[in-house]
N, C-alpha and C positions, 0 to 999 in steps of 0.2 A: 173291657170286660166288666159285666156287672157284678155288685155284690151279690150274695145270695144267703138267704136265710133260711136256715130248719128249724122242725121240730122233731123233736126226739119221744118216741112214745114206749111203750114197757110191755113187752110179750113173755109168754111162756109157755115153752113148746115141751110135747112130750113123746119117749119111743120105748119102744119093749126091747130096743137093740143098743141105743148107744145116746151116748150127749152128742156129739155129733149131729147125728140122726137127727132130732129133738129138734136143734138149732134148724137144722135144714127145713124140718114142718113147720115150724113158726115162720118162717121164712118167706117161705112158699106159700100159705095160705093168707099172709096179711098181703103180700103180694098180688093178692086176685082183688083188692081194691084200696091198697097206699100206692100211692107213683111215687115216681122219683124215689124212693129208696136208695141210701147211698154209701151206710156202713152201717156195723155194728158193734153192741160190747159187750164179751158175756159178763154178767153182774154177777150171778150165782148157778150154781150148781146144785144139785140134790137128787134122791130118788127113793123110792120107797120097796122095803123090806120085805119079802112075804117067805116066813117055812126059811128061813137063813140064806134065802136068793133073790135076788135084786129083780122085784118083779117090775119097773119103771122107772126110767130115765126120763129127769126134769133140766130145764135149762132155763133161765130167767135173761131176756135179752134186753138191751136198748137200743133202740132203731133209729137212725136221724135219715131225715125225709126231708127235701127241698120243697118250699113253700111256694108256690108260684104267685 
């Protein structure tokens, strides 16, 4: 078995439903041109306030991606 080396790059996804959610779009959209994708880490969390109601869900991710 060979070694194998990543790189790790830094997203941030967003939803009107959930951090979950969030993670899942970020996911899914870098996905349509990183390969190999292979884990993640959530870094942070946050969202933004609108009228005393959480109008957005923010996720801040780190992606590692095998190098070929």
């Amino acid at each position: 078995m060979a070694d194998s080396v990543y790189k790790k790059i830094t997203l941030v996804g967003t939803s009107e439903n959930s951090f979950s959610e969030a993670a899942s779009v970020a996911i899914a959209k870098a996905a349509e041109t990183v390969k190999h994708m292979s884990w993640f880490e959530v870094v942070e969390q946050r969202g933004s306030i609108v009228d005393g109601k959480i109008q957005q869900f923010q996720v801040t991710l780190s992606v590692g991606f095998r190098v070929e």
